[in-house]
BAFI-382973 format. One record per residue (C-alpha): x, y, z. Coordinates in steps of 0.05 Angstrom, whole numbers, padded with zeros to 5 digits, always signed. Each point is the difference from the previous one (the first is absolute). Layout:
XYZ ...
***
This chain:
+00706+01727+01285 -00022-00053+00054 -00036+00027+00054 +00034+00004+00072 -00032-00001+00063 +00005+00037+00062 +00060-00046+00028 +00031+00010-00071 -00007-00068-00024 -00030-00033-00057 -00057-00047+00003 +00009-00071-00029 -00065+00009-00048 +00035+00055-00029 +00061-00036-00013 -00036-00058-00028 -00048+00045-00049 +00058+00048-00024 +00050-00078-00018 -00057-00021-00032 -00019+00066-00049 +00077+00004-00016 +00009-00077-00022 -00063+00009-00037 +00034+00067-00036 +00065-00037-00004 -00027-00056-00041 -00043+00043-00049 +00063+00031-00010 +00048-00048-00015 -00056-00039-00042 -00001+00065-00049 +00076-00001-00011 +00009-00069-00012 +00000-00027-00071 -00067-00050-00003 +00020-00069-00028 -00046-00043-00043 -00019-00069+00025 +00052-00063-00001 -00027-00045-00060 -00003-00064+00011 +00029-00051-00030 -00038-00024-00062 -00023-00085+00010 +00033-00035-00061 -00060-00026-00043 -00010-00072+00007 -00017-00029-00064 -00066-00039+00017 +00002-00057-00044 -00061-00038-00015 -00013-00066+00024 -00014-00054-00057 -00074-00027+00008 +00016-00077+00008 -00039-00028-00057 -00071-00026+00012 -00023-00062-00017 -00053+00001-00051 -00050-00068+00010 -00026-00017-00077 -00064-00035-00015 -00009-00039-00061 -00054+00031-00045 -00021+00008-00076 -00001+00059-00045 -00061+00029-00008 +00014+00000-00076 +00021-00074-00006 -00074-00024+00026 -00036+00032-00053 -00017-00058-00031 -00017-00043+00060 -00050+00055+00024 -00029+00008-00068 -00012-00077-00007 -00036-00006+00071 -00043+00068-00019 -00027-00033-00065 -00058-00037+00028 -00003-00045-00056 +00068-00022+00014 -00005+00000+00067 -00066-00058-00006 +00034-00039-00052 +00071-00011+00053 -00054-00017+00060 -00033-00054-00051 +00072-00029-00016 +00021-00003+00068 -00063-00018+00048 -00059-00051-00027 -00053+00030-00032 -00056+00015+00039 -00050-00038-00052 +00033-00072+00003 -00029-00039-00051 +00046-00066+00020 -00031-00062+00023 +00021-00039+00058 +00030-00054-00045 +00044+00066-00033 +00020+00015+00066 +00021-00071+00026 +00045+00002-00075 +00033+00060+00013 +00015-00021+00078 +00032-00064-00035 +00042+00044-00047 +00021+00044+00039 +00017-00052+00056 +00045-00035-00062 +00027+00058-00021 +00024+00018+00072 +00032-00069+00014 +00041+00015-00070 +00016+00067+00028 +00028-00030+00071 +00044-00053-00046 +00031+00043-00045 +00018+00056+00053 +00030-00060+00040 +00043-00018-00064 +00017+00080-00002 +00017+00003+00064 +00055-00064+00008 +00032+00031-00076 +00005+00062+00037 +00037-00035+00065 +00042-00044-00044 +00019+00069-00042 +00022+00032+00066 +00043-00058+00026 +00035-00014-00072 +00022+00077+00009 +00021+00000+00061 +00048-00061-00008 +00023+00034-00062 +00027+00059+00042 +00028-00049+00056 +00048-00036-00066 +00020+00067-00022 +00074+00021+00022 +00007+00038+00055 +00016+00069-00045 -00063-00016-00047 -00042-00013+00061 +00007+00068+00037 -00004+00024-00077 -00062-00030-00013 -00029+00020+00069 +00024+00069-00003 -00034+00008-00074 -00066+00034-00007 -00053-00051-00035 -00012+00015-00081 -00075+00005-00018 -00027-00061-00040 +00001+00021-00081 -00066+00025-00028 -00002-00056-00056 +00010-00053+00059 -00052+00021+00050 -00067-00054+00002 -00052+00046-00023 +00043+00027-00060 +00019-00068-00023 -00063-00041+00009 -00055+00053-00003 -00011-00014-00072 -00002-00076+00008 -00052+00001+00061 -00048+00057-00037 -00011-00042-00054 -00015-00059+00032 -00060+00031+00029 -00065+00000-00023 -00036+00056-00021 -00042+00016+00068 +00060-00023+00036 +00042+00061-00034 -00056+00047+00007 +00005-00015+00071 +00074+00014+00004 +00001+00054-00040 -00071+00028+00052 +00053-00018+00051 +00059+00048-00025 -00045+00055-00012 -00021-00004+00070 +00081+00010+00024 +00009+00052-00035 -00062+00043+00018 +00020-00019+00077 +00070+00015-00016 +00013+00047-00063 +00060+00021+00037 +00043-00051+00012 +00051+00007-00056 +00006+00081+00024 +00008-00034+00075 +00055-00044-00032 +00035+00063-00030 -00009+00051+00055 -00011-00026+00064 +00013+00063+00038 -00065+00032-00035 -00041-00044+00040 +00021+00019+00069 -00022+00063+00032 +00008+00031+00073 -00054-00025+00050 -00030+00067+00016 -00023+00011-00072 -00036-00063+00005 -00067+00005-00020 -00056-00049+00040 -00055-00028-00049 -00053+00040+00045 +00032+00065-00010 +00013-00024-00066 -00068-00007-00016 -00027+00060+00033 +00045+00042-00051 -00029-00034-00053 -00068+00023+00026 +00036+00065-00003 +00035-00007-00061 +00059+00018+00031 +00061-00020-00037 +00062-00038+00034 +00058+00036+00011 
***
Protein backbone atom coordinates (compact mmCIF):
# COMPACT_ATOMS: atom_id res chain seq x y z
CA UNK A 1 0.00 0.00 0.00
CA UNK A 2 1.29 3.57 -0.98
CA UNK A 3 1.52 5.79 1.69
CA UNK A 4 -1.00 8.88 1.92
CA UNK A 5 -0.47 12.02 3.46
CA UNK A 6 -2.34 14.19 5.65
CA UNK A 7 -4.36 15.96 2.61
CA UNK A 8 -4.90 12.28 1.39
CA UNK A 9 -2.82 12.43 -1.58
CA UNK A 10 -0.08 10.54 -2.93
CA UNK A 11 3.36 11.85 -3.48
CA UNK A 12 4.88 11.68 -7.03
CA UNK A 13 8.15 9.71 -5.64
CA UNK A 14 5.88 7.18 -4.56
CA UNK A 15 4.17 6.80 -7.73
CA UNK A 16 7.36 6.78 -9.63
CA UNK A 17 9.14 4.01 -7.18
CA UNK A 18 5.96 1.68 -6.89
CA UNK A 19 5.69 1.92 -11.62
CA UNK A 20 9.02 1.17 -11.52
CA UNK A 21 9.15 -2.16 -8.87
CA UNK A 22 5.93 -3.43 -10.82
CA UNK A 23 7.47 -3.18 -14.51
CA UNK A 24 10.51 -4.67 -13.08
CA UNK A 25 8.15 -7.72 -11.56
CA UNK A 26 6.19 -7.65 -14.73
CA UNK A 27 9.09 -8.40 -16.93
CA UNK A 28 10.70 -11.20 -14.69
CA UNK A 29 7.46 -12.57 -15.05
CA UNK A 30 6.64 -12.73 -18.43
CA UNK A 31 10.41 -13.64 -19.20
CA UNK A 32 9.81 -17.07 -17.10
CA UNK A 33 6.70 -18.04 -19.11
CA UNK A 34 7.91 -17.42 -22.35
CA UNK A 35 9.48 -20.26 -24.42
CA UNK A 36 13.45 -19.09 -24.89
CA UNK A 37 14.45 -19.30 -28.61
CA UNK A 38 17.90 -20.26 -29.82
CA UNK A 39 19.82 -17.79 -31.93
CA UNK A 40 18.96 -17.01 -35.84
CA UNK A 41 21.85 -18.84 -37.81
CA UNK A 42 23.22 -17.21 -40.30
CA UNK A 43 23.44 -17.89 -43.52
CA UNK A 44 26.46 -20.07 -44.33
CA UNK A 45 29.12 -17.99 -47.22
CA UNK A 46 29.25 -20.40 -50.26
CA UNK A 47 32.97 -21.56 -50.42
CA UNK A 48 34.85 -19.94 -53.09
CA UNK A 49 37.09 -22.28 -54.70
CA UNK A 50 40.51 -20.40 -54.51
CA UNK A 51 42.23 -21.43 -57.47
CA UNK A 52 45.86 -21.08 -57.74
CA UNK A 53 47.50 -18.72 -59.91
CA UNK A 54 50.00 -20.35 -62.53
CA UNK A 55 53.65 -19.03 -61.78
CA UNK A 56 54.48 -17.41 -65.26
CA UNK A 57 57.55 -19.32 -66.17
CA UNK A 58 61.00 -17.86 -65.40
CA UNK A 59 63.53 -17.42 -67.67
CA UNK A 60 66.53 -19.49 -66.95
CA UNK A 61 69.96 -17.50 -68.43
CA UNK A 62 72.51 -20.62 -69.52
CA UNK A 63 76.21 -20.29 -69.61
CA UNK A 64 78.26 -22.39 -71.78
CA UNK A 65 80.57 -24.67 -69.71
CA UNK A 66 82.38 -28.22 -69.79
CA UNK A 67 81.77 -31.31 -67.88
CA UNK A 68 83.89 -31.84 -65.28
CA UNK A 69 84.38 -35.45 -66.57
CA UNK A 70 85.11 -34.54 -70.24
CA UNK A 71 88.46 -32.47 -69.13
CA UNK A 72 90.02 -35.26 -67.57
CA UNK A 73 92.42 -35.56 -69.95
CA UNK A 74 93.22 -31.94 -70.61
CA UNK A 75 93.93 -31.48 -66.76
CA UNK A 76 95.95 -34.57 -66.59
CA UNK A 77 98.17 -33.47 -69.59
CA UNK A 78 98.87 -29.87 -68.10
CA UNK A 79 99.55 -31.64 -64.45
CA UNK A 80 102.35 -33.90 -65.98
CA UNK A 81 105.24 -31.60 -65.75
CA UNK A 82 107.06 -33.40 -68.26
CA UNK A 83 104.38 -32.79 -70.68
CA UNK A 84 103.70 -29.63 -69.70
CA UNK A 85 107.87 -28.48 -70.60
CA UNK A 86 107.92 -30.44 -73.73
CA UNK A 87 104.34 -28.24 -75.24
CA UNK A 88 106.23 -24.80 -73.89
CA UNK A 89 109.50 -26.04 -75.94
CA UNK A 90 107.22 -26.73 -79.13
CA UNK A 91 105.42 -23.64 -78.90
CA UNK A 92 107.87 -20.70 -77.54
CA UNK A 93 111.84 -20.71 -78.56
CA UNK A 94 113.98 -22.36 -76.41
CA UNK A 95 115.52 -20.48 -73.94
CA UNK A 96 119.21 -21.89 -74.96
CA UNK A 97 119.26 -20.69 -78.75
CA UNK A 98 122.02 -22.20 -80.30
CA UNK A 99 121.16 -20.40 -83.91
CA UNK A 100 123.49 -18.05 -85.48
CA UNK A 101 122.58 -14.83 -86.91
CA UNK A 102 123.07 -16.15 -90.44
CA UNK A 103 120.21 -19.09 -89.18
CA UNK A 104 118.14 -16.45 -88.22
CA UNK A 105 118.34 -14.11 -91.37
CA UNK A 106 117.44 -17.92 -93.31
CA UNK A 107 114.57 -18.58 -91.44
CA UNK A 108 113.26 -14.66 -91.69
CA UNK A 109 113.72 -15.37 -95.62
CA UNK A 110 111.61 -18.58 -95.38
CA UNK A 111 109.23 -17.68 -93.57
CA UNK A 112 108.82 -14.29 -95.47
CA UNK A 113 108.48 -16.82 -98.82
CA UNK A 114 106.36 -18.96 -97.30
CA UNK A 115 103.97 -16.08 -96.23
CA UNK A 116 103.84 -14.47 -99.73
CA UNK A 117 102.75 -18.20 -100.95
CA UNK A 118 100.25 -18.19 -98.18
CA UNK A 119 98.70 -14.54 -99.25
CA UNK A 120 98.54 -16.02 -103.13
CA UNK A 121 96.93 -19.06 -102.62
CA UNK A 122 94.22 -17.72 -100.10
CA UNK A 123 93.63 -14.98 -102.84
CA UNK A 124 93.06 -17.90 -105.40
CA UNK A 125 90.68 -19.51 -102.51
CA UNK A 126 88.98 -16.70 -101.98
CA UNK A 127 87.83 -15.53 -105.92
CA UNK A 128 86.82 -19.81 -106.36
CA UNK A 129 84.81 -19.23 -103.43
CA UNK A 130 83.07 -15.82 -104.99
CA UNK A 131 82.78 -17.36 -108.39
CA UNK A 132 81.07 -20.64 -106.48
CA UNK A 133 78.58 -18.29 -104.87
CA UNK A 134 77.54 -16.32 -108.01
CA UNK A 135 77.36 -19.63 -110.37
CA UNK A 136 74.67 -20.71 -107.57
CA UNK A 137 72.89 -18.01 -107.31
CA UNK A 138 72.20 -17.60 -111.11
CA UNK A 139 71.37 -21.23 -111.07
CA UNK A 140 68.34 -20.48 -108.72
CA UNK A 141 67.44 -17.20 -110.73
CA UNK A 142 67.02 -19.95 -114.24
CA UNK A 143 65.04 -22.25 -112.22
CA UNK A 144 61.11 -22.07 -112.86
CA UNK A 145 59.23 -20.21 -110.74
CA UNK A 146 57.72 -23.62 -108.84
CA UNK A 147 61.40 -25.11 -108.55
CA UNK A 148 62.68 -21.79 -107.32
CA UNK A 149 60.42 -21.35 -104.18
CA UNK A 150 61.14 -25.29 -104.03
CA UNK A 151 64.65 -24.96 -103.92
CA UNK A 152 64.50 -21.97 -101.52
CA UNK A 153 62.05 -23.46 -99.25
CA UNK A 154 64.38 -26.82 -99.02
CA UNK A 155 66.61 -27.33 -96.10
CA UNK A 156 70.49 -27.70 -97.36
CA UNK A 157 71.81 -31.68 -97.44
CA UNK A 158 75.18 -32.10 -95.63
CA UNK A 159 78.19 -32.73 -98.03
CA UNK A 160 78.80 -36.85 -98.17
CA UNK A 161 81.52 -38.17 -95.88
CA UNK A 162 83.57 -39.79 -98.86
CA UNK A 163 83.43 -36.18 -100.61
CA UNK A 164 84.54 -33.89 -97.82
CA UNK A 165 88.52 -32.46 -98.42
CA UNK A 166 90.14 -33.98 -95.54
CA UNK A 167 88.57 -37.52 -96.20
CA UNK A 168 89.49 -37.51 -99.80
CA UNK A 169 92.93 -35.99 -99.87
CA UNK A 170 94.21 -36.74 -96.33
CA UNK A 171 96.00 -39.70 -97.56
CA UNK A 172 97.57 -38.02 -100.58
CA UNK A 173 98.97 -34.89 -98.53
CA UNK A 174 100.33 -37.31 -95.41
CA UNK A 175 102.44 -38.98 -97.60
CA UNK A 176 103.93 -36.38 -99.28
CA UNK A 177 105.46 -35.21 -96.15
CA UNK A 178 108.56 -35.87 -94.88
CA UNK A 179 109.21 -37.57 -91.90
CA UNK A 180 109.77 -34.46 -89.35
CA UNK A 181 107.17 -32.77 -91.34
CA UNK A 182 104.54 -35.67 -90.25
CA UNK A 183 105.89 -35.82 -86.81
CA UNK A 184 104.98 -32.28 -86.65
CA UNK A 185 101.44 -32.84 -87.83
CA UNK A 186 100.83 -35.62 -86.12
CA UNK A 187 102.55 -33.23 -82.58
CA UNK A 188 99.93 -30.90 -83.94
CA UNK A 189 96.73 -33.29 -83.70
CA UNK A 190 97.69 -34.50 -80.46
CA UNK A 191 97.71 -31.09 -79.27
CA UNK A 192 93.69 -30.64 -80.49
CA UNK A 193 92.69 -33.26 -78.97
CA UNK A 194 94.18 -32.74 -75.45
CA UNK A 195 92.67 -28.96 -75.75
CA UNK A 196 89.55 -30.43 -77.04
CA UNK A 197 88.87 -34.26 -76.21
CA UNK A 198 85.30 -33.28 -76.32
CA UNK A 199 84.39 -32.11 -79.35
CA UNK A 200 82.80 -35.15 -81.02
CA UNK A 201 80.49 -35.51 -77.44
CA UNK A 202 79.81 -31.49 -78.13
CA UNK A 203 78.82 -32.52 -81.69
CA UNK A 204 76.41 -35.23 -80.28
CA UNK A 205 74.95 -33.51 -77.24
CA UNK A 206 75.12 -30.04 -77.30
CA UNK A 207 72.68 -29.44 -74.50
CA UNK A 208 75.29 -31.21 -72.02
CA UNK A 209 77.46 -28.34 -72.35
CA UNK A 210 75.19 -25.59 -71.21
CA UNK A 211 74.38 -25.11 -67.65
CA UNK A 212 72.33 -22.29 -65.61
CA UNK A 213 74.51 -19.19 -64.72
CA UNK A 214 74.19 -19.46 -60.98
CA UNK A 215 75.93 -22.83 -60.89
CA UNK A 216 78.76 -21.25 -62.55
CA UNK A 217 81.82 -21.85 -60.96
CA UNK A 218 84.74 -18.81 -61.16
CA UNK A 219 88.36 -20.23 -61.60
CA UNK A 220 89.16 -18.51 -58.05
CA UNK A 221 86.56 -20.32 -56.27
CA UNK A 222 87.43 -23.03 -58.40
CA UNK A 223 90.74 -23.25 -57.23
CA UNK A 224 90.18 -22.59 -53.66
CA UNK A 225 88.07 -25.98 -53.62
CA UNK A 226 90.76 -27.68 -55.03
CA UNK A 227 92.88 -26.44 -52.05
CA UNK A 228 89.94 -27.93 -50.26
CA UNK A 229 89.43 -30.87 -52.19
CA UNK A 230 86.12 -30.13 -52.46
CA UNK A 231 84.38 -31.87 -55.24
CA UNK A 232 82.06 -30.02 -57.92
CA UNK A 233 78.63 -30.50 -57.69
Amino acid sequence: LLPIHAAGVVSCAHRRSFSKHAASMLRSVCFRALPQRGLAQSKKKAKTKQTRKQAAPVEVRLAPSIPQELTKETRGFFQNQGRFKGLLELVFSPTDAKDTKEDQAEFETAKAEFDTLCERARRVYVAQEERAVQRMWRALQQLPEDLHSEAIASKPENVPEPLLFHNRYRGEIFRSLTDHEQRRLQAFHNLLYVRYPHSEEKLRNPDRFWIPENQVVSRQKEAAMAKKKIKRK
